[in-house]
C-alpha positions in Angstrom: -134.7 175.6 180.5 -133.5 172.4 180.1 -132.1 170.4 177.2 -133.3 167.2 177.0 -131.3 164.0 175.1 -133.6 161.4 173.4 -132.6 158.3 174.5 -132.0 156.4 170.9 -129.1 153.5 170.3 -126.4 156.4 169.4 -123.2 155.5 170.7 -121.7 158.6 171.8 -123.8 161.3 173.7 -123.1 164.0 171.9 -124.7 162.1 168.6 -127.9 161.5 170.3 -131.3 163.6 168.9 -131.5 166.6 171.3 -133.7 168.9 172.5 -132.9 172.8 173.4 -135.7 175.3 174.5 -135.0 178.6 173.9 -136.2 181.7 174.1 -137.5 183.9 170.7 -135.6 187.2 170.9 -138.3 188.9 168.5 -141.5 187.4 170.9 -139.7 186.4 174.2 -141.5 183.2 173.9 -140.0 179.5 173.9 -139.3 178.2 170.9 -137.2 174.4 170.4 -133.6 173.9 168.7 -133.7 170.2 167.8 -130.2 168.6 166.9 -129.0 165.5 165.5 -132.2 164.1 164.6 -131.1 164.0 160.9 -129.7 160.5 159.4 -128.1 160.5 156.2 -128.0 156.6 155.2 -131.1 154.0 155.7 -128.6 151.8 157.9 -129.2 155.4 160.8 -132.8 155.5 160.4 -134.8 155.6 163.5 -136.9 152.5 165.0 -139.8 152.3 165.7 -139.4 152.5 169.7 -136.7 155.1 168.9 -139.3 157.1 167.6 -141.5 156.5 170.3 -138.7 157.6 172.5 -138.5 160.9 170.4 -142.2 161.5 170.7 -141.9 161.3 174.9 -138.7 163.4 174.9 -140.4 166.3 172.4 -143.5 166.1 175.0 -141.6 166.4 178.2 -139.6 169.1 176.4 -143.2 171.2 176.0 -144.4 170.6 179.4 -141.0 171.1 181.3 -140.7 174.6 179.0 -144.4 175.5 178.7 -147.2 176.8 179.6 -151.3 175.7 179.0 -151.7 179.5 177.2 -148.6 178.6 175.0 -150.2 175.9 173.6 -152.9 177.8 171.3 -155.6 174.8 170.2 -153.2 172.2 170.9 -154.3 171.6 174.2 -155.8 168.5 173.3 -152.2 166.8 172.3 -150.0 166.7 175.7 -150.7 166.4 179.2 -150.4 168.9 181.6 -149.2 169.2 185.2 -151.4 171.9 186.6 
């Protein structure tokens, strides 16, 4: 499982939204840690391609991690390579 970094303007790496997969120890099924996507003052917020580049990084997060029967009638929102 791999975490993956959303590519936003953050300076420093370690600031930058992230992405964990992990697995649920109750279920032993993948669940996702997100970090650093919270911005305390309007001058942090998030643009509009930023977001965009936070909607590409949570979709190759789900199908790098995933699987199709994971994805219970959501099917529909994410491609899949089968």
């Amino acid at each position: 499982m791999n975490k993956i970094i959303c590519n936003t303007n953050n300076l420093l790496e370690q600031t930058k939204p992230s992405i964990v997969p992990v697995e649920i120890p109750v279920t032993g099924k993948i669940g996702f840690c997100l970090y650093n996507f919270d911005v305390a003052e309007p001058v942090d917020a998030y643009s509009p391609a930023e977001l965009l580049q936070i909607r590409d990084s949570i979709e190759q997060a789900i199908n790098d991690n995933c699987k199709v029967s994971e994805m219970d009638g959501q099917m529909f929102l994410w491609n899949f390579n089968l």
